[in-house]
N, C-alpha and C positions, 0 to 999 in steps of 0.2 A: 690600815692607813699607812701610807707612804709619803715622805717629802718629793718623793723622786716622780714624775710624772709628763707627759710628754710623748711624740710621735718617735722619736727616738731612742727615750728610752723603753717604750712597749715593745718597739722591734725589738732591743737587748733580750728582753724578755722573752720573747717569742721565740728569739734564735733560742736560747737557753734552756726553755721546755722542751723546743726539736730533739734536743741532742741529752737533755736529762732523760727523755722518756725512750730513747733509743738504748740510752744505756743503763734504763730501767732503776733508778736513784730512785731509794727511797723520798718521799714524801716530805719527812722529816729534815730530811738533809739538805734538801734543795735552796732553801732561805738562806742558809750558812753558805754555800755557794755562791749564790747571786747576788745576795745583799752587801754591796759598800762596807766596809770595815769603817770608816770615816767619813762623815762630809764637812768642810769648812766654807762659811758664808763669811765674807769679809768687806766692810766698806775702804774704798781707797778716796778718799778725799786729796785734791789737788789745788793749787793755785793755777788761773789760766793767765794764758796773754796779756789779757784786759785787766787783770787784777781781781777779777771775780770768781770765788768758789765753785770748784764742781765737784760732787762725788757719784764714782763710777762700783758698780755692784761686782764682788769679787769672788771665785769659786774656787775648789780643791776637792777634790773625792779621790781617796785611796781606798782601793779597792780589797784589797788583800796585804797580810805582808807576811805570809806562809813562808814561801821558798825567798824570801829576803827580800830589800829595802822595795817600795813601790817606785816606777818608772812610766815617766808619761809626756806629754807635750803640757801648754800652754796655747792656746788660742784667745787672739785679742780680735772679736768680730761682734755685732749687733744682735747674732741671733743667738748669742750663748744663754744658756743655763742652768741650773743643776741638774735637770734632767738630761741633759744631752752631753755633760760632762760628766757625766754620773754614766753612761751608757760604752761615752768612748774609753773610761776606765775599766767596764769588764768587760769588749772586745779587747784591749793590751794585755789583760791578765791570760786571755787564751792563748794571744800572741806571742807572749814573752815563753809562754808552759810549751808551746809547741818548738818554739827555734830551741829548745833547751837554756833560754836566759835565768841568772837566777834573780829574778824579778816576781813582783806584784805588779795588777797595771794601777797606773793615776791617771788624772788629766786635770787640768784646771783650765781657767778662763778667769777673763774681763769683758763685759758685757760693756762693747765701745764701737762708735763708727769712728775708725780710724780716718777718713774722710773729712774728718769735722774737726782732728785736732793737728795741732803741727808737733815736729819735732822735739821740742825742749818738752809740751806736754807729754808725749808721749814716753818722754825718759822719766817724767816725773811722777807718770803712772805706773811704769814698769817700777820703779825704785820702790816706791809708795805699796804697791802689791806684794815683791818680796818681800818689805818689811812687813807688812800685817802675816807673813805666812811662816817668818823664821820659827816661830815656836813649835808647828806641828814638821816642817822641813830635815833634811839635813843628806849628808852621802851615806851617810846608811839608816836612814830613814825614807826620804822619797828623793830622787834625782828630777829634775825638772827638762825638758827640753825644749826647741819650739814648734810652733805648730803656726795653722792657718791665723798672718796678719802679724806673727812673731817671727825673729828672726838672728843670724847671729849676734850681731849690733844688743838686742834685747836683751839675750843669753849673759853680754857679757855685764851690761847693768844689771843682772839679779846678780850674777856672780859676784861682784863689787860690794853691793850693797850687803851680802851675806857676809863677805870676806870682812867686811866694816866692824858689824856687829860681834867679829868674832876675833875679830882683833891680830888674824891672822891671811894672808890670805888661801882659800878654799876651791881650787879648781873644778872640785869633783863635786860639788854640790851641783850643779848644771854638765847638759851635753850639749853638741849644736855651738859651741865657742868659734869664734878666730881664732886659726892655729896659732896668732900669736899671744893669747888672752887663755892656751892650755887645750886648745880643740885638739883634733883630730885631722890629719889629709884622708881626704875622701868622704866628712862626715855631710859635707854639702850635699852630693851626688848620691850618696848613698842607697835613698830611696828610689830615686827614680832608674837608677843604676839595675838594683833588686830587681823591678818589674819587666824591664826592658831582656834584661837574662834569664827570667824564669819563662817569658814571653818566647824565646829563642827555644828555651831547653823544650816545651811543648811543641816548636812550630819542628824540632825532630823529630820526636814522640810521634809527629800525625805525619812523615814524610813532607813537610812542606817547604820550598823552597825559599830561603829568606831574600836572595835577588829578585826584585821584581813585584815581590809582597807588599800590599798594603797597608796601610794601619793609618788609626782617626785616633786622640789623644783632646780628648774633652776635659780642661782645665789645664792651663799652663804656667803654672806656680814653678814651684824647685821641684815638686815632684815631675808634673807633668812635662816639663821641658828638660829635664834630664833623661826621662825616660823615653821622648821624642826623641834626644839627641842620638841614647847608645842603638833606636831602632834605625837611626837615620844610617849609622855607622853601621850597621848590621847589611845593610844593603835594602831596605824597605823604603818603598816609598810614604814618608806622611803626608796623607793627601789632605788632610784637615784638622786643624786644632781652632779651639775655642778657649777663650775666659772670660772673666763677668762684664769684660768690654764689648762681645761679640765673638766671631766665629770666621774664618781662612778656610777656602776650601780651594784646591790646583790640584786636577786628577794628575800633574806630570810630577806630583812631587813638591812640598814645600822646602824652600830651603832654611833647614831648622837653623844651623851654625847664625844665618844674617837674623833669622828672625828672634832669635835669643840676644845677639846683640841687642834689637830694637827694644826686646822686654826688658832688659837688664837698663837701658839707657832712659825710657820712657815709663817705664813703671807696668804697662803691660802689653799686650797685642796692637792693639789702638793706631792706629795711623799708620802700618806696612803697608798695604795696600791698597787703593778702592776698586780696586777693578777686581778684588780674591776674595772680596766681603760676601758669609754666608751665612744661612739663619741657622742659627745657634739651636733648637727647638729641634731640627735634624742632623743634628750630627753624629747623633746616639747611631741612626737606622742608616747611616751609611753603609755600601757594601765594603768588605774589608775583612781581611786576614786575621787584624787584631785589632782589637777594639782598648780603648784604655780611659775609662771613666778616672778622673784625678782629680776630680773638685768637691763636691759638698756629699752628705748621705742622702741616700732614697731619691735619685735621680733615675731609676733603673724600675720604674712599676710593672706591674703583669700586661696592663699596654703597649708600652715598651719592651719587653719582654720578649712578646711576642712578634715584633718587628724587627728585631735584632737580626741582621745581615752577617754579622763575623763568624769566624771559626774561633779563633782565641780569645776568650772575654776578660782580660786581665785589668783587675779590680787594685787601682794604684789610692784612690781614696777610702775613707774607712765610713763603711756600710751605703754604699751605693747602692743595693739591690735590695729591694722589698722582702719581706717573707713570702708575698704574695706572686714577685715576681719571679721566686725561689723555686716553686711548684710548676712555674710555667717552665722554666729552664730543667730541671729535671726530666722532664718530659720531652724534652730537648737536646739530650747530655750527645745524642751522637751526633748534634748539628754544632753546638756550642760548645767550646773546651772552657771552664770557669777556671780559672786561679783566683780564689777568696779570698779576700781584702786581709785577714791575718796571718797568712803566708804572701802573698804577691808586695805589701810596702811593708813585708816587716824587716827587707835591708835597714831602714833608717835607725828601728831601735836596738839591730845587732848592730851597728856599727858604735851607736851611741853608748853600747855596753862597751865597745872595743874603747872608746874616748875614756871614760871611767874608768877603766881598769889601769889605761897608762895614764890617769893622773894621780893614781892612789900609789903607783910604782914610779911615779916620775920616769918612767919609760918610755920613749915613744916610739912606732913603728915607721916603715916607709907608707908608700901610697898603695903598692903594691902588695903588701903584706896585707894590710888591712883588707883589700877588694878581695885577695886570692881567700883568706877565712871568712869574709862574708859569703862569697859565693857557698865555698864549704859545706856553712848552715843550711842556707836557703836548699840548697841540693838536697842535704839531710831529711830535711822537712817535706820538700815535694815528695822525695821518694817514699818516706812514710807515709803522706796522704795519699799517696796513689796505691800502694799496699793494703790499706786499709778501706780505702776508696771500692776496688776490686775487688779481695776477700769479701767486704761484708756486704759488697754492691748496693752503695749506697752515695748520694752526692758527695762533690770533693769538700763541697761545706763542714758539710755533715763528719766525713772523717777527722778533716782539720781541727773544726772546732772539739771532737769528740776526745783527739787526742790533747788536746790542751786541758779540758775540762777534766780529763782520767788525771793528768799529774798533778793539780793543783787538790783535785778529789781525794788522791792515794799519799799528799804528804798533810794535807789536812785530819786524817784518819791515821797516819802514824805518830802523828804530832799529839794529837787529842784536843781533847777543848778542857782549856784552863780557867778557872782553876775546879 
């Protein structure tokens, strides 16, 4: 029996067997691996508008904290739950073992449509949430950052509210800040930054030329529209981006710069255009250079799979692709180039290490330094998964995750199990 259950968190699962049983893990060992170190269920009770109570179901799973403190986003959206918060913390735990961070992963959630509350509520949730989490929290216990529906604004009310309770203030307990509230330059971009350069470094790898190249960027959040923007810069054309407003499609090219404005100023895609409105449902099987799913997981099935048009399938949201759809792309490896979800957006949580590290030093870097050592990693990482990729000829999943899984496995086994 398990708390943990769900479509999300089966896939964890599933990835997890691939690559225990590739790297032949005893039996025994396997639960100490995969199983959550923590989960925390929290009610967050709020006063609303109207003067009427509401309380909102509240989550935390730390997954490990082997190689040090746990590190994870928050997401404030409708479909959270332990399971799938519990999932997105050991895909980070791979992520963080593979850039060489020295992290565990976390994730937490508030199971909220953000739709339905306004502003004051939604600081009153966010405040309300840290305080139920201060006890199991801390900068070297778990770092919080944000994620899907959370945002700097968020970051810097848990920061507050912790700094409150502790009677000093606490920079480092969050990353994902306003650089004026202790962030980071560059921690915004970060992610979407990472996908967009990893996307390049393979479109050399295959000889392909980045003038003239296209690319589709399915969700346009921070990720996806930074990652739109450096392909835009890059010299590709984006012929089509989607988010959960609908879908832009202009074979000559969208122009990301205006259209970012419009998301930034309107909340999202929504009213650029009507004459560029296109059905969201296809924009996966568009033809295209690079493809860059950056919205929700398992959007990517073995149907999809199999229709996939691109050469480079760079995976900027975390677990887009099925296990199912996993076996079809394998099968596929010479038509499709994969960069797996925990190497392609894990700029955002190297940078967010880079944030931490200068608030525990009160140091802080230029814009430039931070991007030039993100690249650094991210390079590191590919180059290892494609080493290992080739050697053991095996998916780049497969290596990536394989190599994450060996360091969290090899300091787990030197460490021992206490007491």
């Amino acid at each position: 029996m398990t708390v943990y259950s769900g479509p999300v968190f089966e896939m964890a699962a599933n990835q997890f067997n691939v690559i225990a049983n590739y790297l032949e893990i005893p039996m025994d060992e396997r639960d100490r691996l995969l199983m959550p170190k923590r989960a925390v269920t929290v009610s967050c009770p709020i006063h609303r508008d109207d003067g009427t109570t509401a309380v909102f179901e509240g989550y935390r799973v730390q997954h490990h904290l082997t190689l040090g403190p746990t590190k994870g986003g928050t997401r404030f959206a409708p479909t959270v739950d332990i399971g799938e918060v519990a999932a997105l913390a050991i895909w980070m735990s791979w992520k963080c073992a593979l850039a060489g961070l020295p992290y565990g992963g976390a994730k937490g959630g508030v199971n909220v449509d953000l739709s339905k509350i306004s502003r004051r509520e939604l600081e009153a949730l966010s405040r309300r949430y840290m305080q139920e989490m201060i006890p199991f929290v801390g900068p070297h216990t778990d770092v919080m950052a944000p994620d899907m529906g959370t945002n700097e604004q968020v970051m810097a009310w848990f920061m507050d509210t912790y700094s409150m309770y502790q009677g000093q203030t606490v920079t480092e307990i969050v990353t994902g800040k306003p650089v004026s509230s202790g962030g980071t330059l560059g921690r915004r971009e970060a992610t979407g930054r990472g996908v967009a350069h990893l996307a390049k470094r393979v479109m050399k790898e295959l000889s392909i030329n980045l003038s003239g190249s296209t690319a589709v960027v399915q969700g346009f959040g921070n990720v996806g529209s930074y990652a739109a923007l450096d392909l835009h810069h890059f010299g590709l054309k984006v012929i089509a981006v989607s988010d959960h407003t609908g879908a832009l499609f202009d074979e000559r090219g969208l122009d990301i710069p205006a259209l970012m404005r419009h998301a930034a100023t309107h909340g999202s895609i929504a009213g650029f255009s009507n004459q560029l409105q296109f059905d969201p449902a296809q924009i996966l099987t568009l033809p295209c250079e690079v493809l860059v799913p950056a919205a929700l997981e398992r959007v990517i099935d073995a149907g999809v799979a199999e229709k996939l048009r691109c050469r480079v399938l760079a995976e900027g949201a975390n677990g887009p692709t099925t296990p199912d759809a996993d076996l079809v792309l394998e099968k596929r490896q010479d038509e499709v180039f994969l960069i797996p979800d925990i190497l392609c957006n894990s700029g955002g949580v190297v940078v967010s290490y880079f944030e931490w590290v200068q608030d525990l030093q009160q140091l802080f870097w230029e814009e430039e330094e931070v991007t030039r050592r993100e690249y650094q990693i991210l390079d590191r990482a590919f180059d290892q998964m494609l080493v290992r990729a080739r050697a053991d000829k095996v998916p780049h999943r497969t290596a990536a995750m394989a190599i994450g899984v060996e360091k969290v496995r090899a300091a787990k086994n030197t460490r021992g199990l206490f007491p």
